[in-house]
N, C-alpha and C positions, 0 to 999 in steps of 0.2 A: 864164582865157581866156574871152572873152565870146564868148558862141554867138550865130550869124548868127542875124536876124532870123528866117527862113522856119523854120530849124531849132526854134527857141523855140517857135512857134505849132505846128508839130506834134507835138510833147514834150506841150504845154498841151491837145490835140483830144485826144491818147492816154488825159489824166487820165478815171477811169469818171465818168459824168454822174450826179448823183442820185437814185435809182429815185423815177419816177412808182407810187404807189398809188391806184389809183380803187375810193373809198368810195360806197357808197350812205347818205346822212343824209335822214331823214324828222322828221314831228313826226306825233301820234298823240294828240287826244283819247277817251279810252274813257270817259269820260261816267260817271262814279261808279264806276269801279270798285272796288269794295271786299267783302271776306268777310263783313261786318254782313248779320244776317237782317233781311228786311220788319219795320221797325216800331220799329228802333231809334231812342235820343233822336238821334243825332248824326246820324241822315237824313233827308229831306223824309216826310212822312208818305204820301204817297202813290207813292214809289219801290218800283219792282219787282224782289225779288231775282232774282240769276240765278242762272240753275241750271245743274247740271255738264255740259249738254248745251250750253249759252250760253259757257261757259269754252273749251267742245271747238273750237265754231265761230272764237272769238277767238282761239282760238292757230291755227287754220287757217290765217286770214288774216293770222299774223303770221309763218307760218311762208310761207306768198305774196310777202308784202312780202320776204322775204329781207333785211332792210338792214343795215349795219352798227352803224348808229346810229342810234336811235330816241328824241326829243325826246317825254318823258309829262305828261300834262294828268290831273290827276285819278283818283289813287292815291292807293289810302287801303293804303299799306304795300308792305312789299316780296313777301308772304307772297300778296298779290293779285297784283301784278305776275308772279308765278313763276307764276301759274297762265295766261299767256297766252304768255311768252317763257321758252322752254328754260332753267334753270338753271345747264345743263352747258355753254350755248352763248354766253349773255349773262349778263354782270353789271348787278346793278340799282344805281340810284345814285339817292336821293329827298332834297327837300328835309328838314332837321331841325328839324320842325316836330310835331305833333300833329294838325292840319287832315286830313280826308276827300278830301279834293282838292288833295294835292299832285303838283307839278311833278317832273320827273327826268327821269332816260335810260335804256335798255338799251343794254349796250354789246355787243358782239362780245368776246370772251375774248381775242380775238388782238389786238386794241388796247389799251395801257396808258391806264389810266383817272388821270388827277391833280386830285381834287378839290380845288376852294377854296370858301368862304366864302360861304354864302346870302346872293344878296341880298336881305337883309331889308331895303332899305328900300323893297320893291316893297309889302310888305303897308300900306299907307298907314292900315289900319282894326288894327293889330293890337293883343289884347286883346279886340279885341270879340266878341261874340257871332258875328257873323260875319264875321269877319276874311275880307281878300283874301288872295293865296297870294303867297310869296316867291320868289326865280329861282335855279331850279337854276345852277351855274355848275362846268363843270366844263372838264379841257384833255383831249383824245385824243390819244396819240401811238403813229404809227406804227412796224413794227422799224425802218424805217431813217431815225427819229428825226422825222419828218415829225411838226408840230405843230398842233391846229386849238382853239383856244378856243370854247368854248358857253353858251348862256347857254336854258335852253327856260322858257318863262312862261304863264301863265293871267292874260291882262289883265283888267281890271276891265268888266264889262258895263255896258248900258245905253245906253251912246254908240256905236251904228254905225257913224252917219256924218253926222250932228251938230257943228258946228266946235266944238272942245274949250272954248273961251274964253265962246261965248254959248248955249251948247246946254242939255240937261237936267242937274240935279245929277249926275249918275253921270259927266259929263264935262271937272269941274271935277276929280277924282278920276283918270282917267283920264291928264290933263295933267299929273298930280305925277307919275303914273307913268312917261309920257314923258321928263320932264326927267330922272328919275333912270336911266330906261335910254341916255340922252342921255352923262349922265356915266360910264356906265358905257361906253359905245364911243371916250369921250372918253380914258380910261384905256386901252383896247385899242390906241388910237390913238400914242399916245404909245411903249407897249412895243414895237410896232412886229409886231405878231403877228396872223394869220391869225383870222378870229373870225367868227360867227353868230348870231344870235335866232331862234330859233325857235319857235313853238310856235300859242295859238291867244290870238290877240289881242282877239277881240269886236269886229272893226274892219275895216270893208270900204276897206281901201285904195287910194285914187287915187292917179295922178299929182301931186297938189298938196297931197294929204292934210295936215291939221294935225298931226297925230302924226308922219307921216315925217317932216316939214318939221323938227320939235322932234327928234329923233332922229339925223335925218341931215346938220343943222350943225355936228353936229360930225366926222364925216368920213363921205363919200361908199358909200351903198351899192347893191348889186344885190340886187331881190326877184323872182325866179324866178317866181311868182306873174301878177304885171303882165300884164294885158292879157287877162287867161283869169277863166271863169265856173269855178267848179265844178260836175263834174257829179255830188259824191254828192248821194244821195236827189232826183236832179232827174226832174220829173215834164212832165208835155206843154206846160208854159211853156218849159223848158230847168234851161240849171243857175244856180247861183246865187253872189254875188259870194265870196270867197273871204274867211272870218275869221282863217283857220290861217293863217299866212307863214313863208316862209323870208328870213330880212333875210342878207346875207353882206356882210362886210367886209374889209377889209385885201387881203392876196394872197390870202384864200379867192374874194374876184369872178371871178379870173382862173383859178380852179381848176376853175371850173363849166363841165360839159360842155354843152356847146349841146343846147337843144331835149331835154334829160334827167328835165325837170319832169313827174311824172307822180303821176296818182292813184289809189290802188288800190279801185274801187269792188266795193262788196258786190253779190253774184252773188243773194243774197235782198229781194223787191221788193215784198215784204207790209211794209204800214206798223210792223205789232208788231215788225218787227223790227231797229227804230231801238232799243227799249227793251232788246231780247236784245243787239244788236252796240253798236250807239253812233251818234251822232246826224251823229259826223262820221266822216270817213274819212280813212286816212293820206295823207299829200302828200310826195312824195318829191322830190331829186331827185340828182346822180351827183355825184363833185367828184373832181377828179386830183392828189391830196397831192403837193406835192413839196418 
C-alpha cells in the first residue's frame, strides 16, 4: 500500500538528524621545540635551550588554547611534544622523518586519529643538509563517524610576499610547493571529503595572492585568516600580517562557525620571551562536524 504523500514526509522529519560536533582546530608553531641541550650539531649555534620552567609556561598556554586539534610546526619528536600537551589527553602524531622541525598534530583521545602517508613531496630539498619539512596528513574522526581530513605544513621561507614566478630564489621553491599542495586538494577534491591546510606557511596571504591562486584552482577554499593583522608580539605599530593559515575545504567551509577565528596571545610582554614561548602564537578557530 503506498503511503500518502504528507504521511511519507513525516515518517522521513521523524528519522534522528546527524549529531553536529563542534571542534576547536588550531595550528601552533613552537619555534624549535626540541629536548637537545644548547650547542648541539643538529641546532643553530646560537639557540637557546629551554628550561623546565619554559616547558611549564607552554603547556599552560596549551592547556588555554583547550583545542581539539592542534596543527605542529617544528618538533623535534614526540617525547618534546608530551612535554607541552597532556599525554593522557592528546595523542601526538609527527611527520617520519629525522628533521628538528617537523610538522604534526595533537589530537584529543576522544577523536580517532587515521594516519596516511607523509607528504614527502613537500620537502623539495630532501637529502640535503637542510632539507625542508614534509606535511603531516592525517583523517579525524568523530564518534558519530563525522570525518575531517588534515594536512598541517612548515612552508618553505624567504618568499613573504614576493610573486612566486619573478621573486627571490627561495620563491621559485615555494611555487613547487604550491603545485604539489595544489594536487593534493586536487585529490581531496575528487574523494569528495571534508579537508584543511594548516599550519605556518611563511606567506602573508592576499586576496590575489600567487600561492592561493596555484592552490585554490583546484577547488575553491575558505581562509579564516583573510582580512585580519595578527596581534601576537604586536607592539605600538599594531599587529602584523598573518603567516600561519587555516585553508578549509570541501564541506569543512560550511562547517566553520562564523567570527570563531581567534588568537591565543601570550600574557608575557618582555621580548625574551619570544625565545622561552615561541615567536608565533596559536590561531584557532571552531568547526560544526557533521
Amino acid at each position: 500500500m503506498r503511503l500518502p504523500s504528507v504521511l511519507l514526509l513525516l515518517l522521513l522529519a521523524a528519522l534522528p538528524a546527524r549529531a553536529q560536533q563542534e571542534i576547536k582546530l588550531a595550528t601552533w608553531n613552537i619555534a624549535w621545540l626540541t629536548l637537545k641541550p644548547a650547542g648541539h650539531p643538529d641546532l643553530p649555534r646560537e639557540l637557546r635551550a629551554r628550561l623546565p620552567e619554559d616547558f611549564a609556561l607552554l603547556r599552560g598556554y596549551a592547556n588555554r588554547l583547550n583545542a581539539d586539534i592542534v596543527a605542529l610546526q617544528e618538533i623535534d619528536g614526540e617525547q618534546a611534544a608530551a612535554r607541552v600537551f597532556d599525554p593522557s589527553n592528546y595523542a601526538i602524531h609527527l611527520t617520519d622523518e629525522s628533521d628538528v622541525q617537523r610538522p604534526g598534530f595533537a589530537v584529543r583521545r576522544t577523536l580517532r586519529v587515521i594516519p596516511h602517508r607523509d607528504l614527502v613531496e613537500l620537502d623539495i630539498r630532501a637529502g640535503a643538509r637542510r632539507s625542508l619539512r614534509r606535511g603531516a596528513d592525517i583523517t579525524v574522526e568523530t564518534r558519530d563517524g563525522a570525518r575531517l581530513r588534515l594536512l598541517s605544513v612548515h612552508l618553505n621561507a624567504g618568499c613573504r610576499e614576493d610573486p612566486l614566478e619573478s621573486g627571490p630564489p627561495d620563491c621559485e621553491g615555494l611555487a613547487r610547493q604550491a603545485q604539489v599542495l595544489a594536487r593534493w586538494v586536487e585529490a581531496r577534491r575528487r574523494e569528495g571529503v571534508a579537508f584543511a591546510i594548516l599550519g605556518d606557511f611563511n606567506r602573508r596571504i592576499g586576496p590575489r595572492d600567487d600561492l592561493l591562486r596555484i592552490v585554490e584552482g583546484e577547488a575553491p577554499l575558505a581562509r579564516p585568516t583573510a582580512g585580519f593583522a595578527s596581534p601576537c608580539w604586536a607592539d605600538a605599530r599594531g599587529g602584523r600580517p598573518f603567516i600561519s593559515h587555516i585553508l578549509l575545504g570541501g564541506e569543512a567551509r560550511n562547517w566553520l562557525v562564523p567570527n570563531s577565528m581567534a588568537v591565543l596571545v601570550y600574557g608575557e610582554r618582555d621580548r625574551s620571551f619570544r625565545d622561552r614561548l615561541s615567536d608565533h602564537c596559536p590561531v584557532s578557530v571552531r568547526l560544526r562536524m557533521q
